[in-house]
N, C-alpha and C positions, 0 to 999 in steps of 0.2 A: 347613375345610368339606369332608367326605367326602359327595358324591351321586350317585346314580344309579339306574337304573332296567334288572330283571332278567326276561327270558323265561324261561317254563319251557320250551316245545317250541324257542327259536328264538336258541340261545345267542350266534349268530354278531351280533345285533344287542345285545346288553347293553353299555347305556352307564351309563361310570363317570368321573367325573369329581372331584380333589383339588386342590382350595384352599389357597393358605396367606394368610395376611395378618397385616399386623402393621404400626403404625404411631404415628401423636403423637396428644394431644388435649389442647388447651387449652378451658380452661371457667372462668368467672368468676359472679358470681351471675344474670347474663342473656342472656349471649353465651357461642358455645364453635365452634372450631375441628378439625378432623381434617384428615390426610393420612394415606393407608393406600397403602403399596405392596402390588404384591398377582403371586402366580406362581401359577398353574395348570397341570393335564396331563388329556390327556380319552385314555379307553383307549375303542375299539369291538370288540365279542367279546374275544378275545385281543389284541389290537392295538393297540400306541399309534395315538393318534388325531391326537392335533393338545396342542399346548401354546399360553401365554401367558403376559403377564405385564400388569400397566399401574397405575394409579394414579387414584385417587378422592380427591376435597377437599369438604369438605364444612361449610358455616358454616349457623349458625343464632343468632337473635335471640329475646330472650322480652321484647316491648316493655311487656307487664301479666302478670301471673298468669295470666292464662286466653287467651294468645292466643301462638303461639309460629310464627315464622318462618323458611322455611331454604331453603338452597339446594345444591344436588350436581352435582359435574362430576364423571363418570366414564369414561376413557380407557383403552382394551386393544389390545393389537395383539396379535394371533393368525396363527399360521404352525400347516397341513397338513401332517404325516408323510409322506402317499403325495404323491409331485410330480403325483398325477394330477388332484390339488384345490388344485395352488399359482393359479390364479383365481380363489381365494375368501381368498389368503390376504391380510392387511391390518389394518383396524384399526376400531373401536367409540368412537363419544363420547355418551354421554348426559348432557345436561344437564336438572335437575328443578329447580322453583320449588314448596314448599307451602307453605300455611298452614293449621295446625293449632288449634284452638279448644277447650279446656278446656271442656264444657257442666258435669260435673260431677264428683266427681273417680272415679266409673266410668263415663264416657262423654266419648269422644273424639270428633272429627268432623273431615273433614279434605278438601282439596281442591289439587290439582296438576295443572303443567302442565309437559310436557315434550319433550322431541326428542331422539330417535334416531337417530344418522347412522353407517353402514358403509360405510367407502372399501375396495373390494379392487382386487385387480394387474387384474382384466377389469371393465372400467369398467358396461358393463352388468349386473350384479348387484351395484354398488352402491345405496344405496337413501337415503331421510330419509323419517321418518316422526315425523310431531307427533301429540301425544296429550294427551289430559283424563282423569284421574282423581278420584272424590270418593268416600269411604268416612267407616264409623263403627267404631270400636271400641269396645267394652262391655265389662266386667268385673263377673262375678256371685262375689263373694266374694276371699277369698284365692287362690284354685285353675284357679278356670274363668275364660276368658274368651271372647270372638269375636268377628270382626271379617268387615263386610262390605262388601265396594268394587266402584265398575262402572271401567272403563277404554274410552275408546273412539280409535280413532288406530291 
């Protein structure tokens, strides 16, 4: 996963950020399984910025055709290049619960809940934060599709 974001007038901020991941997945006709280890590096302007690494597990159930169940633990721990932000260095857990619902088979509907927790080394800038998410996904043909969700948390 190559991302990031480019200034024209203001180079010194261009954040770039590369992914790697790679990992297992079992799957059966209703159940299925992942483990993804996963290493990151974030560049600011010219600058290494900060790396990571961490690990995501991820199960899901389909108890009928139309109704499919899952669940996400994802774990990072992140370390700052300049020791001027080793404060913030430390680690990410999110855990996500959805349930998703086949209405029909272009139209998805979907609803989550989940917690976001950052422990870093300065105990005051770590945080938790619970959150609700519900969206639809639609699909108009082979080509297009869209998807619209609110999040609050």
């Amino acid at each position: 996963d190559v991302s990031g974001v480019a200034y024209r007038r203001m180079d010194d901020y261009d954040d770039r950020s590369l992914t790697l991941r790679g990992g297992y997945k079992h799957q059966d006709f209703n159940a299925w399984f992942a483990a993804t280890p996963q290493v990151g590096r974030a560049w600011l302007g010219d600058q290494p910025y900060s790396r990571n690494y961490g690990l995501s597990l991820e199960y899901g159930y389909q108890p009928t055709p139309s109704w499919q169940l899952m669940a996400s633990w994802l774990w990072l721990k992140r370390r700052y290049d300049d020791p001027a932000y080793a404060a913030y260095d430390g680690h990410l857990d999110i855990l996500s619960l959805t349930a998703l619902r086949v209405v029909s088979p272009s139209l998805l509907v979907f609803g989550s809940l989940g917690l976001q927790r950052e422990s870093v080394a300065a105990g005051e800038y770590s945080y938790r934060s619970p959150w609700v998410q519900v969206g639809a996904v639609k699909t108009f043909g082979k080509t297009l599709g869209a998807r619209l969700s609110g999040r609050d948390g």
